[in-house]
LORO-52041 format. One record per residue: x, y, z of N, C-alpha, C, CB in turn; chain; residue number from 1; residue in one letter. Coordinates in Angstrom, 1 decimal, decimal comma. Glycine has a CB too. Example, Ala and Ser with C-alpha at 12.3 -4.5 7.8 and 13.67 -1.06 7.14 Angstrom:
BEGIN
(node (13,2; -5,7; 7,8); (12,3; -4,5; 7,8); (13,2; -3,3; 7,8); (11,3; -4,5; 9,0); 'A'; 1; 'A'),
(node (12,8; -2,2; 7,1); (13,7; -1,1; 7,1); (12,9; 0,0; 7,9); (14,1; -0,6; 5,7); 'A'; 2; 'S'),
END
This chain:
BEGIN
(node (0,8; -1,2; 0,0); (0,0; 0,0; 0,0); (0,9; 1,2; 0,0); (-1,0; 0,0; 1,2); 'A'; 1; 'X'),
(node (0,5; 2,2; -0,5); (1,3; 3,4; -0,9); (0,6; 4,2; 0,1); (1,3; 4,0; -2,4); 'A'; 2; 'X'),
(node (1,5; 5,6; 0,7); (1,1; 6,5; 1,4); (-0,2; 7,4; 0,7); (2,3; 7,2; 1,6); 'A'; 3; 'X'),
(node (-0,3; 7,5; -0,4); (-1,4; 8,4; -0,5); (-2,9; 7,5; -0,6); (-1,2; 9,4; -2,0); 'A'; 4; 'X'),
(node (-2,6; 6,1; -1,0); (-4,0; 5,3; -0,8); (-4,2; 4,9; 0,6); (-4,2; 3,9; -1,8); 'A'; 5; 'X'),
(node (-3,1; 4,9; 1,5); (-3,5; 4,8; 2,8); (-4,3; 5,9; 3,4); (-2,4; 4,7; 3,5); 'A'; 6; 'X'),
(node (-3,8; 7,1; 3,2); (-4,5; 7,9; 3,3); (-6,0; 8,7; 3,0); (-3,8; 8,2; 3,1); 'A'; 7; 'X'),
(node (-6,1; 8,3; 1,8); (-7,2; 8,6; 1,2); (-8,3; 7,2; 1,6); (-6,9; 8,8; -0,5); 'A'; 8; 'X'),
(node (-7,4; 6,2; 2,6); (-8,8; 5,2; 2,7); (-9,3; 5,9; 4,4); (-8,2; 2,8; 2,6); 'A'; 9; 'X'),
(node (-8,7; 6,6; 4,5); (-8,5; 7,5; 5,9); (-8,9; 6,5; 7,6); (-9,9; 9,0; 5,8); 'A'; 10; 'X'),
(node (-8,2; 5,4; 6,9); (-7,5; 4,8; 8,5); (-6,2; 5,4; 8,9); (-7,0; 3,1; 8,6); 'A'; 11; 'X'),
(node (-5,9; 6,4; 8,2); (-4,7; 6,9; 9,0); (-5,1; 8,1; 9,9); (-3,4; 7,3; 8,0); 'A'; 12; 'X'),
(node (-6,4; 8,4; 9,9); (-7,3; 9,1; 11,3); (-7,4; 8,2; 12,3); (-8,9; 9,6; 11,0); 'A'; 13; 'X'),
(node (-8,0; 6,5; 11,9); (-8,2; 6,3; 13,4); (-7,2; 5,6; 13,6); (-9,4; 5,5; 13,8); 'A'; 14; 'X'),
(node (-6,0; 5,0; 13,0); (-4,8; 4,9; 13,6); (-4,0; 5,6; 14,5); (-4,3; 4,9; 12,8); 'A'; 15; 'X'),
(node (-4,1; 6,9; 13,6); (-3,9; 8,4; 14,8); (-4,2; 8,2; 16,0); (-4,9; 9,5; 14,6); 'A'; 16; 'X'),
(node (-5,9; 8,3; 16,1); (-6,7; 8,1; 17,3); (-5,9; 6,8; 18,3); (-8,4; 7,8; 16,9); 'A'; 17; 'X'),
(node (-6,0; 5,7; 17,4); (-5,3; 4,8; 18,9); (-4,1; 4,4; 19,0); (-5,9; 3,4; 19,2); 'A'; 18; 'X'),
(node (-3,0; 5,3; 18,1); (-1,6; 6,0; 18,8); (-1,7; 6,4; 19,8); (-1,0; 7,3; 18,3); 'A'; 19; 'X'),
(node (-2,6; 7,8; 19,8); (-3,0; 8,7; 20,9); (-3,1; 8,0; 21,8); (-4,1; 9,6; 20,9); 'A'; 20; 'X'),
(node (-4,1; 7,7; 22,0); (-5,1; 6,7; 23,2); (-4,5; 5,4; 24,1); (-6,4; 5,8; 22,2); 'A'; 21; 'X'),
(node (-3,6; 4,4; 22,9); (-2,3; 3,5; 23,7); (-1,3; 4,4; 24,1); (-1,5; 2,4; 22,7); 'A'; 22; 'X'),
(node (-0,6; 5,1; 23,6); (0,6; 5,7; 24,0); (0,2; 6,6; 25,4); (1,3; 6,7; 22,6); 'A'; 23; 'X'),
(node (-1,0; 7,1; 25,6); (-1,1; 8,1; 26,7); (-1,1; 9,7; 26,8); (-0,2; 7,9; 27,5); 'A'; 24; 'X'),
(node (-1,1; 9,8; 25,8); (-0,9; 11,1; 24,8); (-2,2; 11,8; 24,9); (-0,6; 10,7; 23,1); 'A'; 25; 'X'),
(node (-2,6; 13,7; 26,1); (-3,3; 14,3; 25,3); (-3,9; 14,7; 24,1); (-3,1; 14,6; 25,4); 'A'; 26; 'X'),
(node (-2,0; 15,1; 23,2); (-2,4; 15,4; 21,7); (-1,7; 14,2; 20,9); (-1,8; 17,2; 21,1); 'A'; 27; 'X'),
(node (-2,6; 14,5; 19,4); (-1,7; 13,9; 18,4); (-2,1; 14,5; 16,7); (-2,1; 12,2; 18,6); 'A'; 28; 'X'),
(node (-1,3; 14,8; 15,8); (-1,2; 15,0; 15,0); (0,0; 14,8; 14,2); (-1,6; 15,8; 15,1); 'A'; 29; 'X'),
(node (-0,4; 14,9; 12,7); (0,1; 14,5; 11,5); (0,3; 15,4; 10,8); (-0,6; 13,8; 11,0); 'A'; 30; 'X'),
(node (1,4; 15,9; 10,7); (1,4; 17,3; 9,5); (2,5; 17,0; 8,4); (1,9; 19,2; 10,3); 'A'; 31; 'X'),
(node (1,9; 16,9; 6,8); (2,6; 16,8; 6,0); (2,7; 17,9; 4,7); (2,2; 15,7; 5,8); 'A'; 32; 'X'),
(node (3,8; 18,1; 3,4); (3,3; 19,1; 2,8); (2,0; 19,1; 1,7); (4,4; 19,5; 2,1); 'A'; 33; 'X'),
(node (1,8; 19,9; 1,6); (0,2; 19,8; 0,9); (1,0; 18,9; -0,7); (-0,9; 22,0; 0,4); 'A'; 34; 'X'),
(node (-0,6; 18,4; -0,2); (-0,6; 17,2; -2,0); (0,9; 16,8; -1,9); (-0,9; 18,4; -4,3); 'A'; 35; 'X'),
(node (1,4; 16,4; -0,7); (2,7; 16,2; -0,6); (4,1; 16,1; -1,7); (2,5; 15,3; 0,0); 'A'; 36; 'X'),
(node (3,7; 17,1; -1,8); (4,7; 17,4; -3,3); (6,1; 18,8; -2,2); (3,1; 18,7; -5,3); 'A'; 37; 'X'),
(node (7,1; 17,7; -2,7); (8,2; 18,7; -2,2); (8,7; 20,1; -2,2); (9,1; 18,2; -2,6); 'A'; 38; 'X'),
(node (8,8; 21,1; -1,7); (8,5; 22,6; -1,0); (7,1; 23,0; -0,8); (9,0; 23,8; -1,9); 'A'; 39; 'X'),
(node (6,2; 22,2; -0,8); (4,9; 22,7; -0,7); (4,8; 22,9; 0,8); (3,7; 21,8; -1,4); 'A'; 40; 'X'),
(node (3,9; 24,2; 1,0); (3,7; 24,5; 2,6); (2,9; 23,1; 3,4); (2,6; 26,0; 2,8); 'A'; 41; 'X'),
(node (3,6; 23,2; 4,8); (3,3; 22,3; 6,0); (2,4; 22,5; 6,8); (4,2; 22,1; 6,7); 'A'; 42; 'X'),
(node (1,5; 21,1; 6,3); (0,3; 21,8; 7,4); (-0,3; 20,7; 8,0); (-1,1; 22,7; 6,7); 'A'; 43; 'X'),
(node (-1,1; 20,9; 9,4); (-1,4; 19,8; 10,0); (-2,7; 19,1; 9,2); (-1,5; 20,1; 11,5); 'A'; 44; 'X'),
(node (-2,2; 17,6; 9,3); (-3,8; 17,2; 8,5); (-4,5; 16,0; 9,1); (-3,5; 16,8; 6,6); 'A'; 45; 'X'),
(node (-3,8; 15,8; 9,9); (-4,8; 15,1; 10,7); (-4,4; 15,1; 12,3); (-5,1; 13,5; 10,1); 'A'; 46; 'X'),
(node (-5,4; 15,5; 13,2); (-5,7; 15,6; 14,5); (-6,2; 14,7; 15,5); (-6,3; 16,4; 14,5); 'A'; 47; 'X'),
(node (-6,1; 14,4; 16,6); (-6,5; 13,7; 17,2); (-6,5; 14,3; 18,7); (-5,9; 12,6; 17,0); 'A'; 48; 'X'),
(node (-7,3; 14,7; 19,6); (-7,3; 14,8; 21,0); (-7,2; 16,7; 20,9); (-5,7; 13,8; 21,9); 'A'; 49; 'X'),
(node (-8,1; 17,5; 19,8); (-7,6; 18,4; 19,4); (-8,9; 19,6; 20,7); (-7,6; 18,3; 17,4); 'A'; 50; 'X'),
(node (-8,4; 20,7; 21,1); (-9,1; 21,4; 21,8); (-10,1; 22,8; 21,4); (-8,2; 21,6; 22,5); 'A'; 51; 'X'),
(node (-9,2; 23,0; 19,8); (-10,2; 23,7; 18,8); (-9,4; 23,5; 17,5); (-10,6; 25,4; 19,2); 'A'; 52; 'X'),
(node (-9,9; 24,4; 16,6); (-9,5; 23,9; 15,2); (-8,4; 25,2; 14,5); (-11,1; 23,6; 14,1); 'A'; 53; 'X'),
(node (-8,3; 26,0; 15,4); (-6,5; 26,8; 15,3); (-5,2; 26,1; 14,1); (-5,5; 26,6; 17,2); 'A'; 54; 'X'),
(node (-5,4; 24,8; 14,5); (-4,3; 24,0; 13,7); (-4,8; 24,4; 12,5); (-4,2; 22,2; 14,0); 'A'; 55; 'X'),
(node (-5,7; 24,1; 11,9); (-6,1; 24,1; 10,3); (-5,3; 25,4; 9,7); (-8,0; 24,3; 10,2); 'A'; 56; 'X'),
(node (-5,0; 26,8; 10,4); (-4,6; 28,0; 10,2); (-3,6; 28,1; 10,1); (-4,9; 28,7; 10,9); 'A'; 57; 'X'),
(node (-2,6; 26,4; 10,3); (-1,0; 26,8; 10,4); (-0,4; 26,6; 9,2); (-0,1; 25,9; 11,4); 'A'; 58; 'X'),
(node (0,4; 27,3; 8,8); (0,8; 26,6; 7,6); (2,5; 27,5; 7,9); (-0,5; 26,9; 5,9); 'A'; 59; 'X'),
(node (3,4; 25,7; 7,5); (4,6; 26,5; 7,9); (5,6; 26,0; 6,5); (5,4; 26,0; 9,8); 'A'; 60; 'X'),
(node (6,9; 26,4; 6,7); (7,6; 26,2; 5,4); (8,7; 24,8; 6,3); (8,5; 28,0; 4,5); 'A'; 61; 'X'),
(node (9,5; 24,7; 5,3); (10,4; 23,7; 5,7); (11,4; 24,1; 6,5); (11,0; 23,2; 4,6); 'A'; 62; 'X'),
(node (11,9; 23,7; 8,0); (12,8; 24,5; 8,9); (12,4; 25,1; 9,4); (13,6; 25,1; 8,5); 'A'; 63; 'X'),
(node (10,8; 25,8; 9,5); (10,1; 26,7; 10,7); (8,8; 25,9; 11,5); (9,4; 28,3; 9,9); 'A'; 64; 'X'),
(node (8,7; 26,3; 12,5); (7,9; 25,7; 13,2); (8,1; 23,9; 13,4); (6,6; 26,0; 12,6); 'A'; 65; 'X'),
(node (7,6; 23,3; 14,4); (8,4; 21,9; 14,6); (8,0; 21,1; 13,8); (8,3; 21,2; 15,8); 'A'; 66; 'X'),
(node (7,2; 20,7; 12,7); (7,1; 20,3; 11,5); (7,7; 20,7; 10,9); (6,3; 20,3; 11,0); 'A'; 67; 'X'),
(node (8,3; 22,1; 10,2); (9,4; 22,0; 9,3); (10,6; 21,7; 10,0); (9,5; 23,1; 8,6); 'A'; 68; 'X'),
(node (10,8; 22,1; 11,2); (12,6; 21,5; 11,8); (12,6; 20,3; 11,4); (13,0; 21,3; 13,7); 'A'; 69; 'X'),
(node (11,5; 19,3; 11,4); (11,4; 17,6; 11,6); (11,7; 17,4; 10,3); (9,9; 16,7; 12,1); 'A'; 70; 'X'),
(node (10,9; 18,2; 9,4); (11,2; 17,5; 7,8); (12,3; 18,1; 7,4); (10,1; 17,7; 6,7); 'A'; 71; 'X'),
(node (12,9; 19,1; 8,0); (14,6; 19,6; 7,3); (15,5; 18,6; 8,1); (15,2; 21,8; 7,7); 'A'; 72; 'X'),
(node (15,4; 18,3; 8,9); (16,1; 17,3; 9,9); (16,3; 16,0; 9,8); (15,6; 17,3; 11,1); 'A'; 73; 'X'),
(node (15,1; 15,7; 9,5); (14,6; 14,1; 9,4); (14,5; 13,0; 10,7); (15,7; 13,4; 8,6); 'A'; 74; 'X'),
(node (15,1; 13,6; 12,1); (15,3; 13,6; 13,2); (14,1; 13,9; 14,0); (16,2; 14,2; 13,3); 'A'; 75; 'X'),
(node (14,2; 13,4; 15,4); (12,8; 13,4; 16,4); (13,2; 15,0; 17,0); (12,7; 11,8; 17,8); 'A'; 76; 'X'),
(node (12,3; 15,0; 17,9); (12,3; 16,5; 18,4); (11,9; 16,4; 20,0); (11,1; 17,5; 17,5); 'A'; 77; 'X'),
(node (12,6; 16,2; 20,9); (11,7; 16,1; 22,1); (11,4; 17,6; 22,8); (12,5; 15,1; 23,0); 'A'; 78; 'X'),
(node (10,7; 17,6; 23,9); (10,6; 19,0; 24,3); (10,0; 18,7; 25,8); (9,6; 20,0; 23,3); 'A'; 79; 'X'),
(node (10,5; 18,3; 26,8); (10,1; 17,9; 27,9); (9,4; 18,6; 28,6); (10,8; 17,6; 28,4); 'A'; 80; 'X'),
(node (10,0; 19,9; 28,9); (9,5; 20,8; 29,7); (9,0; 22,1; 28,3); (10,9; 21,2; 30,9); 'A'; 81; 'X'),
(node (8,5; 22,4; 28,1); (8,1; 24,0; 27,2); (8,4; 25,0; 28,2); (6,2; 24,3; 26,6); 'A'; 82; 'X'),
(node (7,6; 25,0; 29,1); (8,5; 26,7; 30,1); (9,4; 26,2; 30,3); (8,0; 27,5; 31,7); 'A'; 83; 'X'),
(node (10,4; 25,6; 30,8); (11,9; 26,1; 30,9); (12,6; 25,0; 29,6); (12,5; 25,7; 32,8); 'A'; 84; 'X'),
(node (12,2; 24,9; 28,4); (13,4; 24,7; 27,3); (13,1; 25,2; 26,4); (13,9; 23,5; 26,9); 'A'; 85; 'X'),
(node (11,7; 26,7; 26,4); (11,7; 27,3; 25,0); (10,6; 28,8; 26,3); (10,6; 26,0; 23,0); 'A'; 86; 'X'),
(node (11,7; 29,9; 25,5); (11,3; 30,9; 26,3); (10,2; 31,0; 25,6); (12,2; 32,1; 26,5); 'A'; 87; 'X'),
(node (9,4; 32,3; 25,9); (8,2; 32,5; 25,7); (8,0; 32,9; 24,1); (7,8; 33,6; 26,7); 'A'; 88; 'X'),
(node (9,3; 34,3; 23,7); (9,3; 34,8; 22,5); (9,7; 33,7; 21,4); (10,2; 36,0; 22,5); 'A'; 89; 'X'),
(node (10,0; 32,6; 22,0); (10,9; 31,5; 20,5); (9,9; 30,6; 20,2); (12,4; 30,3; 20,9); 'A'; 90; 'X'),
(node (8,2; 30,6; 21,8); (7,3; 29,5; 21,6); (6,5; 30,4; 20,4); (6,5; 29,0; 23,0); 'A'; 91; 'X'),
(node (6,7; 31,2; 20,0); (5,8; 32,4; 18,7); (6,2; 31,5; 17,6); (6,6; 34,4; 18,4); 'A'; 92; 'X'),
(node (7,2; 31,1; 17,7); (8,2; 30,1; 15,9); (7,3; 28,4; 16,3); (11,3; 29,6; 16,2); 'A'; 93; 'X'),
(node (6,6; 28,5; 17,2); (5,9; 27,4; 17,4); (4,5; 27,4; 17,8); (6,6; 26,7; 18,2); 'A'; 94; 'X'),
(node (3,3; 27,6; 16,5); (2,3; 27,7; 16,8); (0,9; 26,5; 17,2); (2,3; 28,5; 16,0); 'A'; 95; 'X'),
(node (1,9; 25,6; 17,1); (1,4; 24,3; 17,6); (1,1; 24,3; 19,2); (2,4; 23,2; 17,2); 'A'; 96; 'X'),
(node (2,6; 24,7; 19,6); (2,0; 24,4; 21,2); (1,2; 25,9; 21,2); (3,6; 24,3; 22,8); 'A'; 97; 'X'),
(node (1,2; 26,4; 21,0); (0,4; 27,4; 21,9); (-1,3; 27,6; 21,6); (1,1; 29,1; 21,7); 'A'; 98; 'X'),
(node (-1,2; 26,9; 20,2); (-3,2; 26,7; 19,6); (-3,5; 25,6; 20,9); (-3,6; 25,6; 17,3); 'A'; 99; 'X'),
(node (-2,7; 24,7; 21,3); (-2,9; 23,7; 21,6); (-2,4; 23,4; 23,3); (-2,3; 23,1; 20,6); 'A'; 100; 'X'),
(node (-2,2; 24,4; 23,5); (-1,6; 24,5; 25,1); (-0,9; 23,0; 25,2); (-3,2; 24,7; 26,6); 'A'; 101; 'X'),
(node (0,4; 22,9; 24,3); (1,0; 22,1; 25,0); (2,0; 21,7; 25,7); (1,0; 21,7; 24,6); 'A'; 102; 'X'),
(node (2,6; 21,4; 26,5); (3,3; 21,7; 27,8); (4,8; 20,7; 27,4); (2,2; 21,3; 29,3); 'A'; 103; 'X'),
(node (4,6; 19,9; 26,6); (6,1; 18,7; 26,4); (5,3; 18,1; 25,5); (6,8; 17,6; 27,8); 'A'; 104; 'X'),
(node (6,1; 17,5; 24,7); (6,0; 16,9; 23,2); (7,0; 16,0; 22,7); (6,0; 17,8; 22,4); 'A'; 105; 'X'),
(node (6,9; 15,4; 21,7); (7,4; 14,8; 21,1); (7,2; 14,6; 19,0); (7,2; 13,9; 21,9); 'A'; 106; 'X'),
(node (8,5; 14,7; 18,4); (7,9; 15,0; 17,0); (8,5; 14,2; 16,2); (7,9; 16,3; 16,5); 'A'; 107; 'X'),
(node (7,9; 13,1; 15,7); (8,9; 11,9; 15,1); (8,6; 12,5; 13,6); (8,3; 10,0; 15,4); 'A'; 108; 'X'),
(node (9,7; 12,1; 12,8); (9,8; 11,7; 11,1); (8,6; 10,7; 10,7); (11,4; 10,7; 10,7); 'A'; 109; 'X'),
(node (8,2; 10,8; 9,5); (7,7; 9,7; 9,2); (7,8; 9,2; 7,6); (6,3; 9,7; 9,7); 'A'; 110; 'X'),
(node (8,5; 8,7; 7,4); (9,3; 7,6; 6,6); (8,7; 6,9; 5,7); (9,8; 6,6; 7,4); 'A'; 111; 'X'),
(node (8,8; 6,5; 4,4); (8,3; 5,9; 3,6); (9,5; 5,6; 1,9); (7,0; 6,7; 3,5); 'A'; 112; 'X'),
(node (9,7; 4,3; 2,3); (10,9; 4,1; 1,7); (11,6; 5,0; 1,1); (11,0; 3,4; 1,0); 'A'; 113; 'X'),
(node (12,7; 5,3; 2,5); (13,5; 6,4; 1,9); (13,3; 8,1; 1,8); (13,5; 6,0; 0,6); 'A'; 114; 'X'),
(node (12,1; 8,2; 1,9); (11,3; 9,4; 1,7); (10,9; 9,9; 2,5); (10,3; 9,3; 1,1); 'A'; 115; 'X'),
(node (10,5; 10,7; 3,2); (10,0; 11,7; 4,2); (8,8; 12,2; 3,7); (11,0; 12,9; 4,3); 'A'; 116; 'X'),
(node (7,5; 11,9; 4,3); (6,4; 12,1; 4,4); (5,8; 13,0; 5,4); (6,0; 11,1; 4,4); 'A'; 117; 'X'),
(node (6,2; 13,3; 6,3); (5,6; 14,0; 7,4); (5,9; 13,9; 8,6); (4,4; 13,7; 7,4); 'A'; 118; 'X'),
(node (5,3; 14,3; 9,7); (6,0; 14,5; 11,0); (4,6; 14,2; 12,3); (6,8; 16,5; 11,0); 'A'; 119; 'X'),
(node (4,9; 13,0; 12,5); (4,0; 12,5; 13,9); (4,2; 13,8; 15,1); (4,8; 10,6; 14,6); 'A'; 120; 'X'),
(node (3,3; 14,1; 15,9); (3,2; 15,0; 17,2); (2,6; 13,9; 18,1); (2,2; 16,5; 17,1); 'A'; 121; 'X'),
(node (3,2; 13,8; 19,1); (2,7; 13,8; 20,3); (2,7; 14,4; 21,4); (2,9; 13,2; 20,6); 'A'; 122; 'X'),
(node (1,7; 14,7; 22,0); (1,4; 16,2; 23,1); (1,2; 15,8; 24,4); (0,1; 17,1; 22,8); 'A'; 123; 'X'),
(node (1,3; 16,7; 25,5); (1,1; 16,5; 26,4); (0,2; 17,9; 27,1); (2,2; 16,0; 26,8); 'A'; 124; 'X'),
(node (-0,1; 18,1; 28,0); (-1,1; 19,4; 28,3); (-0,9; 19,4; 30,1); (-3,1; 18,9; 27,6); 'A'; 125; 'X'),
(node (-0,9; 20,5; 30,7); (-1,4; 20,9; 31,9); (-0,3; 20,3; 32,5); (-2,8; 20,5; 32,2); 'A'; 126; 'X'),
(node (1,5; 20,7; 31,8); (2,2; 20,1; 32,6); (2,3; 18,7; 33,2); (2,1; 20,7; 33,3); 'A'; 127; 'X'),
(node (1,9; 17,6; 32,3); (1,5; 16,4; 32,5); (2,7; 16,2; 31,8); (0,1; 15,7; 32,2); 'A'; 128; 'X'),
(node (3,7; 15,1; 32,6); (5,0; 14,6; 32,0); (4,5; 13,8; 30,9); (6,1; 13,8; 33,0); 'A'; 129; 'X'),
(node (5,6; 13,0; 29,7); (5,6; 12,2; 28,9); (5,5; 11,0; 29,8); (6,5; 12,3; 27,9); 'A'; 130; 'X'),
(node (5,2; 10,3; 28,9); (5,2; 8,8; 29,8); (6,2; 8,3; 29,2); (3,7; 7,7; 29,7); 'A'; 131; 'X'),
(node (6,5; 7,5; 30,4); (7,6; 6,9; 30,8); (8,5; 6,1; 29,5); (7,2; 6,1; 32,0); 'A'; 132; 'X'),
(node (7,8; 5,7; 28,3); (8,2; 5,2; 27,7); (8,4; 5,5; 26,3); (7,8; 4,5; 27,9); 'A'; 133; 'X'),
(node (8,4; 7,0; 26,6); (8,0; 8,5; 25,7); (9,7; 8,4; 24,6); (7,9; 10,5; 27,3); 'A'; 134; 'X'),
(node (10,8; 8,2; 24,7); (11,7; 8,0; 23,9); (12,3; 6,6; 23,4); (12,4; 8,6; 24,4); 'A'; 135; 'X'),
(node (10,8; 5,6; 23,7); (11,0; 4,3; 23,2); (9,8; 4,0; 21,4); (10,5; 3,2; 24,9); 'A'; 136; 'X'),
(node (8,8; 5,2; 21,8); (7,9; 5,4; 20,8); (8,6; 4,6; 19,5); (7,7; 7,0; 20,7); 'A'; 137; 'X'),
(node (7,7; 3,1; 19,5); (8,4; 3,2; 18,1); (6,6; 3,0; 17,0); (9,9; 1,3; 17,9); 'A'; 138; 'X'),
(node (6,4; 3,9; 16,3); (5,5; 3,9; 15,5); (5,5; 2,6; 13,9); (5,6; 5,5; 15,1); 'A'; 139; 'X'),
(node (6,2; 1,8; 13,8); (6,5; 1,3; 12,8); (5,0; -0,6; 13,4); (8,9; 1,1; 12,7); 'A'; 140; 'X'),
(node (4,3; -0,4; 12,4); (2,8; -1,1; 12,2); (2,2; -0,1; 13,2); (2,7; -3,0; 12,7); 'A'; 141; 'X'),
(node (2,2; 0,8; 13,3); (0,9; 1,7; 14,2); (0,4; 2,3; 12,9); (1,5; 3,3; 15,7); 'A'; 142; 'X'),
(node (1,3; 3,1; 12,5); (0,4; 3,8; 11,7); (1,0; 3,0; 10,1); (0,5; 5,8; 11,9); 'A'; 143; 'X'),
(node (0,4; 1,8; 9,9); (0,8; 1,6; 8,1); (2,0; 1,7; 7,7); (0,2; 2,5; 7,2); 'A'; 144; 'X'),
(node (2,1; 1,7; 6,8); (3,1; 2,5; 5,7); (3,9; 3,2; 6,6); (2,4; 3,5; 4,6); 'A'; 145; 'X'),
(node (4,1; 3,9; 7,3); (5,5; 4,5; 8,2); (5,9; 4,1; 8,8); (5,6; 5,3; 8,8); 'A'; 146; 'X'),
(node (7,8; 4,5; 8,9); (8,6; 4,3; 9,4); (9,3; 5,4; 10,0); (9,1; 3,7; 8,8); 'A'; 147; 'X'),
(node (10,1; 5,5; 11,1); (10,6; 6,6; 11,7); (12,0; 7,1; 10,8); (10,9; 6,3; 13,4); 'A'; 148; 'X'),
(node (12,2; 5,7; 10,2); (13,9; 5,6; 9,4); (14,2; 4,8; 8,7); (15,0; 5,4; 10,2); 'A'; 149; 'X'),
END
């Protein structure tokens, strides 16, 4: 199965959902470039555990905001603490946590032979630590077709 017919059969929503739901995860989202065609703007496109619909409004380039770091990087992103490891004025370059009040996170690659498809979120809220098994995350048969690498 190929990433765009996975997609379009849209089990990669409720896949989403019971990422979220097993892992322990407030938030979860999926942001890839539109019609995923390479330099096209980054936007989140599928949500899970979402508190209003702000996300729909993001749209970032490659290298800004933690969907583009992930897809210029190819690398995870952790963020344990948000108040003390991103001051206030740098959480502005990140409009994810703040639509979304999220307090620590996590932002994996997501992989498709060879290829870079998009960038998994996982959230947390109300200063609720990651769980404990938060840098073991391995997404490979959760969601289909992706791989972290």
């Amino acid at each position: 199965m190929s990433p765009r017919s996975y997609i379009e059969t849209n089990s990669l929503q409720a896949d989403l959902e019971t990422l979220r739901q097993c892992e322990g995860y407030d938030f979860a989202a999926i942001a890839t470039p539109e019609r995923f065609r390479s330099g096209a703007p980054i936007k989140w496109q599928f949500v899970s555990g979402n508190t209003n619909d702000r996300y729909k409004l993001i749209v970032l380039k490659k290298g800004c905001g933690l969907a583009g770091m992930v897809m210029k990087t190819g690398k995870r992103m952790i963020i344990e603490q948000v108040d003390q490891e991103i001051g206030f004025e740098e959480r502005l370059k990140y409009p994810i946590l703040l639509s979304e009040n999220l307090t620590s996170l996590i932002a994996i690659p997501l992989w498709f032979e060879n290829e870079l498809w998009g960038v998994l979120l996982l959230g947390q809220r109300q200063n609720k630590p990651l769980p404990d098994n938060f840098d073991k995350v391995n997404i490979q048969g959760k969601l289909s077709v992706f791989s972290e690498g």
